[in-house]
C-alpha positions as CSV (number, residue, x, y, z in Angstrom):
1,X,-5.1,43.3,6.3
2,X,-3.8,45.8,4.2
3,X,-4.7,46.3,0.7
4,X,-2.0,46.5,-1.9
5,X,-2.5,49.5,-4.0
6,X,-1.1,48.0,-7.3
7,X,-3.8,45.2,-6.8
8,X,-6.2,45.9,-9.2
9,X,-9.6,44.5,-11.5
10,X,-7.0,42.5,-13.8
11,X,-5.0,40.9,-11.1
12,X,-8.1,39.6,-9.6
13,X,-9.7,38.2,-12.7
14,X,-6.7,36.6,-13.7
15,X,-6.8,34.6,-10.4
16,X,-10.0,33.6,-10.6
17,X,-9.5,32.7,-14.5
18,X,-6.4,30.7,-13.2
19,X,-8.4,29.4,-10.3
20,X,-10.7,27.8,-12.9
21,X,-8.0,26.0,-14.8
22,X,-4.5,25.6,-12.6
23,X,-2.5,24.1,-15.4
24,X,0.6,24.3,-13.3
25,X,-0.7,22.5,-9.9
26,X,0.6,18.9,-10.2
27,X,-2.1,16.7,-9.5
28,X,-0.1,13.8,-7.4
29,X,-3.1,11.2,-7.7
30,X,-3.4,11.4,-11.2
31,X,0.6,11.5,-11.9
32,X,1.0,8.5,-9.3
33,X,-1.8,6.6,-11.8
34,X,0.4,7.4,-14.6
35,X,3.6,6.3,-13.1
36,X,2.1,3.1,-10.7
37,X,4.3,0.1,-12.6
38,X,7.1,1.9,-11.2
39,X,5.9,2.5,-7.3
40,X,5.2,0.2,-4.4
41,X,2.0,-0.8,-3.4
42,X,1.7,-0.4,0.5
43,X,-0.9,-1.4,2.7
44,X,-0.6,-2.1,6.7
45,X,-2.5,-4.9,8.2
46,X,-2.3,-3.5,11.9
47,X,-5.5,-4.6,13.4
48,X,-6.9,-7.1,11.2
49,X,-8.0,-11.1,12.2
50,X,-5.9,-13.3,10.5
51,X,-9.0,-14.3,8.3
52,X,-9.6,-10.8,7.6
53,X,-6.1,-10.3,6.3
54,X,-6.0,-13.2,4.4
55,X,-9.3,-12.2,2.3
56,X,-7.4,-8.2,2.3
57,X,-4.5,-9.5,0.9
58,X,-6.2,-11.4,-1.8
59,X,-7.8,-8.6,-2.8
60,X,-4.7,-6.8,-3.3
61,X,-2.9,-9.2,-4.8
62,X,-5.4,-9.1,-7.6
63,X,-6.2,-5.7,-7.7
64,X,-2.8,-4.8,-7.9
65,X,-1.8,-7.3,-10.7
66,X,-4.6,-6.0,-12.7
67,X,-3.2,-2.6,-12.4
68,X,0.4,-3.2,-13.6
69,X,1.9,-2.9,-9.9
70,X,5.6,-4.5,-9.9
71,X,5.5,-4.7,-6.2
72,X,3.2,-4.9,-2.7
73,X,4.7,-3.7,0.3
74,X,2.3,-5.5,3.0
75,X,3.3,-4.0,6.7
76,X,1.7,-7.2,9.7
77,X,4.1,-6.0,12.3
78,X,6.4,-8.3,13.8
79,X,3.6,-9.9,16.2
80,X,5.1,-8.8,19.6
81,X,1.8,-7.2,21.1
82,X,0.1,-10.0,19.7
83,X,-2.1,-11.6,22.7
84,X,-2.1,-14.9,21.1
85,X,1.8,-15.3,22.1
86,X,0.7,-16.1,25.0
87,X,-2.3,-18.7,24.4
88,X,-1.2,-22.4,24.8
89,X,-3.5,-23.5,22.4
90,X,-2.0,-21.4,19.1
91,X,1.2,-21.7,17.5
92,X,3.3,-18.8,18.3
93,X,4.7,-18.9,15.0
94,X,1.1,-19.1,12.7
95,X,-0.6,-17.1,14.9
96,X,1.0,-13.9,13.7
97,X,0.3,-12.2,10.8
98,X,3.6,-11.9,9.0
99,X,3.6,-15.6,9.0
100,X,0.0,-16.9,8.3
101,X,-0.4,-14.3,5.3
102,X,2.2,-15.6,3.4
103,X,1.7,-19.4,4.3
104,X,-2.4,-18.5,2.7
105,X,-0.4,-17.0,0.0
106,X,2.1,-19.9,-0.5
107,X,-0.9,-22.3,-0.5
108,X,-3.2,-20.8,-2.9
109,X,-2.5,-21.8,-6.4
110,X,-4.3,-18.7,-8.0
111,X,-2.6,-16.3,-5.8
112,X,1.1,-17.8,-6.6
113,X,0.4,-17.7,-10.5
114,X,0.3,-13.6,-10.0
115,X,3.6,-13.5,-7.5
116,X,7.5,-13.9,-8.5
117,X,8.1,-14.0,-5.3
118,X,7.9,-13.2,-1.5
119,X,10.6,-11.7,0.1
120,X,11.5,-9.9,3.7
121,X,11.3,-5.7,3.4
122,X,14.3,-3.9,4.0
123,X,15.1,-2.4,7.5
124,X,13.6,0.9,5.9
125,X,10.4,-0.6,4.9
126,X,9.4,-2.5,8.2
127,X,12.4,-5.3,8.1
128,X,10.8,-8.6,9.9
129,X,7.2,-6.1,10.5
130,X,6.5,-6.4,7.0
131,X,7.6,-8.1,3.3
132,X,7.2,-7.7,-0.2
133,X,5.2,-9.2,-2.7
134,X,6.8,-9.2,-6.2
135,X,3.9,-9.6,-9.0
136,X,4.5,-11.0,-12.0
137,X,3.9,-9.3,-15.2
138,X,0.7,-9.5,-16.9
């Protein structure tokens, strides 16, 4: 590396004084805190038991209420690798996790006094693979 002549003592102090305190560097967490009633919650539920993602979603649902979120973007996945399609004993339709979430949901009295409403995501945001819980305002 070659040095640049005009660097000199000042140049390198004011870096460090602005390493100290970068005033200009947008800190993203912090401004996504400040701005949070106006984004999307999102949280993907690949992998978890059905009993697992119940209690997750839950915990969400209050957590994100108590925050001021408008909205909870919960990805299950459409079920198609699921192993239980294939198990006699389960119902292919509540064995999935796209439709035994929201059926917990729909049946918990607590949990519907925080929601407007349920609804399928767009195409863009996982289409059947995910939906969208609206929260209600506190």
């Amino acid at each position: 590396m070659i040095k640049d002549p005009k660097e000199n003592k000042s140049n390198k102090d004011h870096w460090e004084e602005y390493l100290k305190d970068p005033r200009d560097i947008v800190d993203k967490e912090n401004l996504e805190i400040k701005k949070k009633k106006n984004l999307i919650f999102k949280f993907d539920l690949h992998g978890y038991s059905i009993e697992n993602a119940n209690k997750k979603v839950e915990e969400l649902i209050f957590d994100c209420h108590r925050n001021g979120y408008k909205e909870i973007l919960v990805i299950t996945g459409k079920g198609m690798h699921s192993k239980k399609v294939n198990d006699v004993y389960s119902s292919s339709k509540y064995s999935t996790l796209r439709n035994t979430v929201k059926e917990y949901i729909q049946n918990n009295a607590i949990l519907k006094s925080k929601i407007k409403k349920i609804v399928e995501a767009p195409k863009n945001f996982g289409g059947e693979g995910a939906f969208i819980i609206k929260l209600s305002v506190l």
